[in-house]
N, C-alpha and C positions, 0 to 999 in steps of 0.2 A: 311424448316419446317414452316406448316402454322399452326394460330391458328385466329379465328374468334376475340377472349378475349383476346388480350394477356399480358396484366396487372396482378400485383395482387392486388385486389380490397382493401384488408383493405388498401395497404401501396399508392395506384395509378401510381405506376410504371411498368415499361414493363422489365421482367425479364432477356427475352434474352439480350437487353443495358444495363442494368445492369452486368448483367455477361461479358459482352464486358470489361465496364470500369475498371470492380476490375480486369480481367486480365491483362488490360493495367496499372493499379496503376500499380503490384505484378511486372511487367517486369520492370516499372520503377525505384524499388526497396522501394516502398511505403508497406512493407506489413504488419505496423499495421493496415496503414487508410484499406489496402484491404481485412484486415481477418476481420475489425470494418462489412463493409461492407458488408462482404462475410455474416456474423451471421447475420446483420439486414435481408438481403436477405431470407436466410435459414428459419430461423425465419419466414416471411411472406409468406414464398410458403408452408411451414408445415401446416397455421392458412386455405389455403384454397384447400389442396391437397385432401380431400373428394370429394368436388364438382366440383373442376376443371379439365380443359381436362387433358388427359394423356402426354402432351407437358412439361407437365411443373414438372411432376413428373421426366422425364429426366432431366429439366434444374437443380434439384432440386440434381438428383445423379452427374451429371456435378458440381454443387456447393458443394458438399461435397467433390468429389476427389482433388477439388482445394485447397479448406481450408487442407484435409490432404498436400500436399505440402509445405503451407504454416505452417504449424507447427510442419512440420519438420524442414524447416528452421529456426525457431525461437528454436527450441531444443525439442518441446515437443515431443517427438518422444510414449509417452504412446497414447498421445490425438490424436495425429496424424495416428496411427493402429484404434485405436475406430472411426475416419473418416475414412477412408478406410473400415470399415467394414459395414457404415451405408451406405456409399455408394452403396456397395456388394448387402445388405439387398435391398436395392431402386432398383436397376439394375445389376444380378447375371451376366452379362455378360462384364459389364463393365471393359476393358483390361487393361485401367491404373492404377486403383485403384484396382487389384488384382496384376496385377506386383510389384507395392508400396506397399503393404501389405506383399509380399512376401520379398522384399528387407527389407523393416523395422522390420520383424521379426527375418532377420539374425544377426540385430545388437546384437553388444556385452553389455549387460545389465551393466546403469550406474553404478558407486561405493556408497555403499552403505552408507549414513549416519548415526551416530548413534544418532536415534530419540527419543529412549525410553523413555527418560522424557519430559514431559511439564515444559516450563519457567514458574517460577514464582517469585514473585518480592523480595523475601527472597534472593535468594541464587544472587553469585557474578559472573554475567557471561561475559560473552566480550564487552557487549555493557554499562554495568555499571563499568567496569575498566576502559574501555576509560573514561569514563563522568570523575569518578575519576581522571584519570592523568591530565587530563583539568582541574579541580578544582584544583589539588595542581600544575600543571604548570602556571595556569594562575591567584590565587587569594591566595591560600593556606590557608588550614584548620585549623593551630596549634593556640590554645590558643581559638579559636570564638567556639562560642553556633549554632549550625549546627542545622536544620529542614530539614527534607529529604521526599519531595513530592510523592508521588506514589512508594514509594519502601520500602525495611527495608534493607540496608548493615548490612551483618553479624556480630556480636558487636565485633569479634577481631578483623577484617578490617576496622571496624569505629573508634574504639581505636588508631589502625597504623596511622591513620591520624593526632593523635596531637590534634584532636578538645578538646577544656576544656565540652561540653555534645554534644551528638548524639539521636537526636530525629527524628525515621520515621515514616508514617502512610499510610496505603493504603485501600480501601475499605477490608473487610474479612481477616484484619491480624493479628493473632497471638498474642495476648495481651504479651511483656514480659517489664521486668522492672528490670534493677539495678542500682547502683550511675553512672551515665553521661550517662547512655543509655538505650532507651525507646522505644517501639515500641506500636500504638494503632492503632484500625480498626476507621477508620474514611473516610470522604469524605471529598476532597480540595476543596470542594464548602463551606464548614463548616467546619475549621479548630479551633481544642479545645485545644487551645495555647490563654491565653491572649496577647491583643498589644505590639507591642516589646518585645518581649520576645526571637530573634534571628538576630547572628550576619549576619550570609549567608544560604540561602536555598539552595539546593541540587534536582537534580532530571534529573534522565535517561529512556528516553521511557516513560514519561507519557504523555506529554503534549498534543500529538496527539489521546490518547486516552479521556481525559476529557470533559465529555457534560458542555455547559456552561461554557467556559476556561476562559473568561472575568471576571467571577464572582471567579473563583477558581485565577486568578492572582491578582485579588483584594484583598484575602483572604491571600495570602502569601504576598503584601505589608503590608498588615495590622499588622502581628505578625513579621515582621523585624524589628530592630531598622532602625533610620536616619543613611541614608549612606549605609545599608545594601544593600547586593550582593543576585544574585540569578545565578548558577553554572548552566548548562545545556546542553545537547544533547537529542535529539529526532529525532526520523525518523522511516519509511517511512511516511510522510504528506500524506491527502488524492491527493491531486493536481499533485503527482510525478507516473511515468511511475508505481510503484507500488504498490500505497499510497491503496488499499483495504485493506491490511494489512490482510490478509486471515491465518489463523491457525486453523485448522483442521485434521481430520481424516477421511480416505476410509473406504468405508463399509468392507475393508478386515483390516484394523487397521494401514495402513500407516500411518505416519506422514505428512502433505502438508502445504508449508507455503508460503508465500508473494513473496520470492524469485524465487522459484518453476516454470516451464511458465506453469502454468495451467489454469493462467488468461490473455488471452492476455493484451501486454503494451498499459496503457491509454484504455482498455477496461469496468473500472468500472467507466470513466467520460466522454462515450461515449454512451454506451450501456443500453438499460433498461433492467428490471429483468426479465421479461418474453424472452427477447434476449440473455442475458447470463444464463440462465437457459434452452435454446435449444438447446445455444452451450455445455453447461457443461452437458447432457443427452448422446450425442454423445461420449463424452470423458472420462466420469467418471460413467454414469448410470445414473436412473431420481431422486436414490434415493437421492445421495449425491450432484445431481443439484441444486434440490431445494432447500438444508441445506446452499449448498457453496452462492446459490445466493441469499441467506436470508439474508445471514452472511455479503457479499459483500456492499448489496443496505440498506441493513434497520437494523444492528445489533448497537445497541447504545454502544460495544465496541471499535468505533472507531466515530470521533466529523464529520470528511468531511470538516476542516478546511482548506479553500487554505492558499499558501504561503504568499500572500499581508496581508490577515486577521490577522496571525500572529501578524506581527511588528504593526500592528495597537490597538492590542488588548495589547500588551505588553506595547506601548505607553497611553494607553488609563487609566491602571494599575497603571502607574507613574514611569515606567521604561524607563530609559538612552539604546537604543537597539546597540548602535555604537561599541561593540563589538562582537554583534552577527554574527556570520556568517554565510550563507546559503550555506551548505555543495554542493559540484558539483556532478553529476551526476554520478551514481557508474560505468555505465556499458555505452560505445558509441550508443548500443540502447535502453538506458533512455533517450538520446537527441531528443527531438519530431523533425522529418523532417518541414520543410516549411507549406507543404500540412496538415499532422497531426497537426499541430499548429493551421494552419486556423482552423480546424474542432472543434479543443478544445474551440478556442475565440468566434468559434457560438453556441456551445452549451452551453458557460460558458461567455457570456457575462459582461463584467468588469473586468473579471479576467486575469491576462497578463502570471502568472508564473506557467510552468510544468517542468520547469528540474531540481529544487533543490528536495533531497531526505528529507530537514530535513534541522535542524538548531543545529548549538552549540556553544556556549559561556557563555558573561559574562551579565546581566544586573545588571544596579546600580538602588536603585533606586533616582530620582531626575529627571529633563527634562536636552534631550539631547543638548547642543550648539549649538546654529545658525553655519548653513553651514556645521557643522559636520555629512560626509556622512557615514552607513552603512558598515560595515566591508565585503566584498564579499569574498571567496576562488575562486579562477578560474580553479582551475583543482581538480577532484572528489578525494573524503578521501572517505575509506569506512572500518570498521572493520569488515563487512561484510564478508562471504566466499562462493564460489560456487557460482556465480551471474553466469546465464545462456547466452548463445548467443542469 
């Protein structure tokens, strides 16, 4: 196959080597770095498939039946028919990706979850029981004046705790009030609690959500007394194999969430938005592309906090982190390969850590002990369910 140009001009790369390499990742068994790759690719032969020769509109249906492959292997087997089909569209005669297409339509359609509601910070779900057993396993609530960061436990489940009051607050919630328990719509950047006014604060799933956390963890030393604790679990971080934290709806009304493989692993701290939004046209439509990859690259419900930033900002706040722990990796490919590692540290220079999902413990506050090192878990906890291959 001859081509006079055979680059593509925006990216300066020679497409055919390229397609060489990410099949050579994918045999190696590299195939986040080789789907990262595959979408950058994709992406840049789409920007100039108008003007360019017809070489490259082939290499271009060749790089779609590959990525279909490749996510089937990783489970997404919906995304995976919609590459096979764009492939089809590109080159109606193409054997592999009509054979794929056919096999992948045989499969037996996954089991269905039941999505019908949206979480919201009110009600008691799996990820604020855990946080809960952690707080009365690890500090215990009976007798202390509780503030509860980003959420509102439901006041008979705050009561079962023993605390002498329960007070939550979250952006947009629900003003209620009776003796020892209170909930107000507020923001943890500005928390409307006079100084010391609590023994331990409380809080599941927010941390990774809050703009400006340094300011919101200053805010929660501030209304603790001396000595006071701060109770916690959060996860997915932006920095972990899933850290987009994507929750959303299909234009048919599905439910899609973070767990999901809709977003390749490590593809929101590799990928820009116009890349993930060429992959996500192929797989979902252009309409829910562009919503997903709004949501992903630029939606201010999620801070893009890496792991290091954390403890530093917790430190920063005047909190003891020596009992935190950084939760282990839920799923064997949440562990970034060698190669995918390197690609993270050059795109994300300074930053060391991609395989914790989250953190949970205790901070105190006061400064931590000379020599006293960080609490690690070495092998993954996850309350999580249905984590994909």
């Amino acid at each position: 196959m001859h081509m006079q140009d055979p680059t593509c001009a925006p990216e300066g790369i020679d497409p055919f080597l390229e397609l060489d390499e990410i099949r050579a990742l994918a045999l190696a068994g590299e195939l986040d770095l080789a789907t990262v790759r595959a979408i950058r690719l994709g992406s840049a032969l789409e920007s100039v498939r108008a003007g360019g020769p017809p070489e490259l509109r082939l290499v271009e249906a060749e790089l779609l039946s590959d990525l279909c492959v490749l996510r089937h292997r990783r489970g997404d087997q919906s995304g995976a028919r919609g590459l096979a089909r764009a492939c089809l569209a590109l080159a109606p005669e193409h054997a592999a990706a009509s054979e794929n297409l056919h096999e992948l339509e045989q499969l037996p359609a996954p089991i269905a979850e039941d999505r019908s509601e949206d979480p919201v910070p009110s009600k008691l779900n799996p990820w604020v029981r855990h946080a809960l057993d952690l707080g009365q396993r690890e500090e215990g609530f009976f007798g202390k004046d509780v503030i509860e960061v980003g959420g509102a436990v439901p006041e008979e489940h705050a009561r079962a705790t023993g605390a002498a009051s329960w007070s939550g607050f979250y952006l947009g919630a629900q003003a209620q009030h009776s003796p020892g328990y209170e909930i107000r719509d507020a923001d943890a950047r500005s928390i409307p609690w006079p100084d010391q006014s609590f023994d331990l604060a409380f809080s599941s799933c927010a941390f990774e959500h809050i703009q400006d956390l340094g300011r919101a963890l200053r805010e929660i030393a501030r209304v603790l007394r001396p000595g006071g604790v701060l109770v916690t679990s959060f996860a997915p971080i932006w920095s972990c194999a899933v850290g987009h934290h994507l929750w959303g709806r299909t234009e048919e009304g599905a439910r899609v969430q973070f767990l999901d493989p809709l977003i390749p692993l490590f593809g929101h701290l590799l990928l820009e938005q116009g890349e993930l939004a060429w992959f996500l046209t192929q797989t979902v439509g252009s309409a829910c592309a562009q919503r997903f990859s709004e949501q992903v690259c630029r939606h201010p419900h999620i801070n893009r906090v890496h792991e290091e930033q954390y403890r530093q900002l917790f430190a920063e706040a005047g909190f003891d982190d020596s009992r935190l722990c950084e939760q282990g990796p839920w799923h064997p490919t949440h562990e970034p390969t060698p190669a995918l590692l390197a690609a993270l540290h050059e795109r994300h220079p300074g930053m060391a850590g991609f395989r914790s999902p989250g953190f949970e413990g205790v901070l105190r506050l006061g400064r931590k002990r000379a020599g006293e090192a960080p609490a690690r878990r070495p092998l993954g906890r996850t309350i999580f369910l249905g984590v994909q291959p």
